[in-house]
Each structure stands twice: as C-alpha cells, then as structure tokens.
N, CA, C and O of each residue as an XYZ file, in Angstrom:
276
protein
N      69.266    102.424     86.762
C      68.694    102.394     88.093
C      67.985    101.059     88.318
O      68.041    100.351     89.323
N      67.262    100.839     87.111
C      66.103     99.091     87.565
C      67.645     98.232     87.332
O      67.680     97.271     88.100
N      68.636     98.318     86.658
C      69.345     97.230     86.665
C      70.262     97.107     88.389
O      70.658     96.084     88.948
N      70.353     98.422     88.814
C      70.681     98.173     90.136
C      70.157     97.607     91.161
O      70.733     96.904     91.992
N      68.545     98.044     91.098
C      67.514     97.205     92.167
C      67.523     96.147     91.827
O      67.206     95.434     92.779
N      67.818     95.287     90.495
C      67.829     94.405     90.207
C      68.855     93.315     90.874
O      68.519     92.278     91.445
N      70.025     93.738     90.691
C      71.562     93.390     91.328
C      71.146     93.499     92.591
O      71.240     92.428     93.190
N      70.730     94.364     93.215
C      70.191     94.277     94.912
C      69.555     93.023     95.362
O      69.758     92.217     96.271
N      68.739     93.148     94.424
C      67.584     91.432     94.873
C      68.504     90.726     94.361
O      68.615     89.715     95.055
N      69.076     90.719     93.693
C      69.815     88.588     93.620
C      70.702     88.684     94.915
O      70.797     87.699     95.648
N      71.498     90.127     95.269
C      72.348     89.832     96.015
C      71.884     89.821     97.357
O      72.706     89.712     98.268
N      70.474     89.936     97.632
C      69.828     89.045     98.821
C      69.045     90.383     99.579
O      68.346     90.117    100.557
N      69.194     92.308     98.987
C      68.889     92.781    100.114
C      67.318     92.835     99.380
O      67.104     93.127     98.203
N      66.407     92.510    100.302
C      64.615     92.522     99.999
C      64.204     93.198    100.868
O      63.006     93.474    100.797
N      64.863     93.658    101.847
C      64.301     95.091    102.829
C      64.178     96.169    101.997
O      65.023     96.350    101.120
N      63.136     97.006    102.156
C      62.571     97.969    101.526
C      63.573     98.927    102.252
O      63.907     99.876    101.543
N      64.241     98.896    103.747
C      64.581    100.337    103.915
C      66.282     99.791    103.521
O      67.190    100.525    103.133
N      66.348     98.376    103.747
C      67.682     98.804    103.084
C      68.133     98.846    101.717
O      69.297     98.958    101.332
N      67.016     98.738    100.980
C      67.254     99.139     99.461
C      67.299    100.940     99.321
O      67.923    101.747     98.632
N      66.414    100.994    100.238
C      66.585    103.126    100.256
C      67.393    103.766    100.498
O      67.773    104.829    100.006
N      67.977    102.776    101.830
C      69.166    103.012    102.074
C      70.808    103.138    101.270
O      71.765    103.901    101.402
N      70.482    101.864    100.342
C      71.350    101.669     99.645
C      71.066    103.060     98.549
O      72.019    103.774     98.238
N      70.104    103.252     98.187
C      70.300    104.667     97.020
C      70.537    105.690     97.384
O      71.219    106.528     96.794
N      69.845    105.828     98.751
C      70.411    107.253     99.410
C      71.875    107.835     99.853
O      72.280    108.933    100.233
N      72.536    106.410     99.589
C      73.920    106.475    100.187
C      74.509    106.239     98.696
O      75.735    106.342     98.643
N      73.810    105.918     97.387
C      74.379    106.377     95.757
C      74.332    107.583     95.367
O      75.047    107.970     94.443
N      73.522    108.346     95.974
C      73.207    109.283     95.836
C      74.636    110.452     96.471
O      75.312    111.301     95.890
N      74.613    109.915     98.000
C      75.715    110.683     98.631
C      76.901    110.952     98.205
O      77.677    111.891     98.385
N      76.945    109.451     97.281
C      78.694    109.330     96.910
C      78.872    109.583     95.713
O      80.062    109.772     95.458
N      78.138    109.676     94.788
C      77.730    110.772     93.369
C      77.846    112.056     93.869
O      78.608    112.769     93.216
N      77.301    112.585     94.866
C      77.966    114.086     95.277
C      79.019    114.160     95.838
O      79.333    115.316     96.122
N      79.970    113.118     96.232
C      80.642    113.304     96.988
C      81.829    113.590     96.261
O      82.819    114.251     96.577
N      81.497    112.867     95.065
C      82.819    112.446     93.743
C      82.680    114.027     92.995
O      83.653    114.594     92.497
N      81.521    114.511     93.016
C      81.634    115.775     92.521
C      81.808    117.054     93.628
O      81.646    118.249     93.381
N      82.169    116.466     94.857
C      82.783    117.454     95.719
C      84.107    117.284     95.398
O      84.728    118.306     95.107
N      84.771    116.077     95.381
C      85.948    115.287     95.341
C      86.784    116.193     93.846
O      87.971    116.483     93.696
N      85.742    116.408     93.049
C      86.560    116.676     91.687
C      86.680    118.262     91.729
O      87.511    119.002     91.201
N      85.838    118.475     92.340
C      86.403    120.313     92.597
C      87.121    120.676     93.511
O      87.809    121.693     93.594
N      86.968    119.794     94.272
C      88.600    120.148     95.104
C      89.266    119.816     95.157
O      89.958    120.080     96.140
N      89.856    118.688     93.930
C      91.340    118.551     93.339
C      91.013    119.799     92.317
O      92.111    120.078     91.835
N      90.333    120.407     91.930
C      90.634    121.677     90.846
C      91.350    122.632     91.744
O      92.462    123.159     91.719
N      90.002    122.679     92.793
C      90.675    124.066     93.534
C      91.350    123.662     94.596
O      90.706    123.323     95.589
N      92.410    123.627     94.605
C      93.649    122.928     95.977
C      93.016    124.067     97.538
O      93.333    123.613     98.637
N      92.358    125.150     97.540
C      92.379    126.112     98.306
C      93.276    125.473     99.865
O      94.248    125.952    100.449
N      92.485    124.273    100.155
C      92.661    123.274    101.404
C      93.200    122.151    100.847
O      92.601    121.468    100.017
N      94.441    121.890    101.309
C      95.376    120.797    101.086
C      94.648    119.345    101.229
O      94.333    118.570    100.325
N      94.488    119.220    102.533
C      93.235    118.368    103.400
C      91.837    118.288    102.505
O      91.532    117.107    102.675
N      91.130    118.683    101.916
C      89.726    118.694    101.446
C      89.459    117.343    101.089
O      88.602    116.530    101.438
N      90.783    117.310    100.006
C      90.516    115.850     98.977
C      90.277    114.949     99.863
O      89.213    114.332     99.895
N      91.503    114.716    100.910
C      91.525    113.773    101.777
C      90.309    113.334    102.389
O      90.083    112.126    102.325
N      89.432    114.108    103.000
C      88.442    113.784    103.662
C      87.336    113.659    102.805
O      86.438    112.914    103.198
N      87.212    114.169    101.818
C      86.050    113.898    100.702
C      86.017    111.933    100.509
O      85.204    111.012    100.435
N      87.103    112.116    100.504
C      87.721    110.470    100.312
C      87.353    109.730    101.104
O      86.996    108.568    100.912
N      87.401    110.404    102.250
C      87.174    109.292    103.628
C      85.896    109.601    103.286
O      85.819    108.407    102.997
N      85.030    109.946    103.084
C      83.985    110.272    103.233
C      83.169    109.325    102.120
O      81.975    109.133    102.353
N      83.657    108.825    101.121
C      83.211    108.352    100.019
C      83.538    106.665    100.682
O      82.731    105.815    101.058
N      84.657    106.639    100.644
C      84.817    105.507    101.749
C      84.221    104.505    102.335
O      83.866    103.341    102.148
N      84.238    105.943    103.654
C      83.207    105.326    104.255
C      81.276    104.843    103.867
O      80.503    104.184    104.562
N      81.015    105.611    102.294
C      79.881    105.525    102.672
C      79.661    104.246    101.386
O      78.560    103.883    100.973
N      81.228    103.621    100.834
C      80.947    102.417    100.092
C      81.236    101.156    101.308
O      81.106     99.951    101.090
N      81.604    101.706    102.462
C      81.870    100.417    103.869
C      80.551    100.277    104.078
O      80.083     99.139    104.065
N      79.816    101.258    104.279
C      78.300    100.735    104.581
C      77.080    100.229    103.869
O      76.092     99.656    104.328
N      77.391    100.585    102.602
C      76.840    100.009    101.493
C      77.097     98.362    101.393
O      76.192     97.547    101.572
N      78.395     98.025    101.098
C      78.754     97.034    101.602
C      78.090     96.057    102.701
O      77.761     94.885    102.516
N      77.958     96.872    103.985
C      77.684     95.961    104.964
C      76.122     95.816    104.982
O      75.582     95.000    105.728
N      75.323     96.732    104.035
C      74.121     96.910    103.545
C      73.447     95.492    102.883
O      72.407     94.892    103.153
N      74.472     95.249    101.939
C      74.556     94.386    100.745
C      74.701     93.027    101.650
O      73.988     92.037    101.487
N      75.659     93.130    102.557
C      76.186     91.439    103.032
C      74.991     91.349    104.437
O      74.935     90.356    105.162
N      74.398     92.167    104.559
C      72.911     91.814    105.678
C      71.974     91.078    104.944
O      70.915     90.729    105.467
C-alpha cells in the first residue's frame, strides 16, 4: 500500500482527494475481479462476465485519467 502512495507521488498525483480517489477505485476493482471470478465459475448469466469487465475497465480508464491530472 505505502509503495503505491509512493508511485502516486512521483507520478505527479499530490491531491489528497485524488489519491482517495485513486484507492477507492483499488478497492472497487479488487471486488470487481472477485465478482469477475465467480461468475466465470457460475456461468448462471452468459452476459455477467462481460459487464463485470466493462466495469473493471472502466474503473482502470479513470484511474488512469486520475494519474495523468
């Protein structure tokens, strides 16, 4: 975790909310990967994976655009 805040500050973000931001959205996509892995177990919904995906996705696009602010 300190080696990540760490990597944050060289890579320029020193906003306090977008460093929160940035964990709160590590946080999302750590659950998201463990939504992601139970519903390739359980196929119930063909579609699930798919959108878990988009969903993970999207929340490394904003991280991203987190990082390059």
């Amino acid at each position: 975790m300190d080696n990540e805040i760490d990597r944050l500050k060289r890579s320029g973000i020193v906003d306090r909310k977008a460093k929160k931001r940035v964990e709160v959205i590590r946080k999302k996509v750590a659950q998201f990967q463990q939504q992601l892995a139970g519903a390739k177990q359980q196929p119930d919904d063909p579609e699930e994976p798919a959108r878990i995906q988009a969903q993970i996705d999207a929340a490394h696009a904003e991280m991203k655009k987190l990082k390059e602010s």
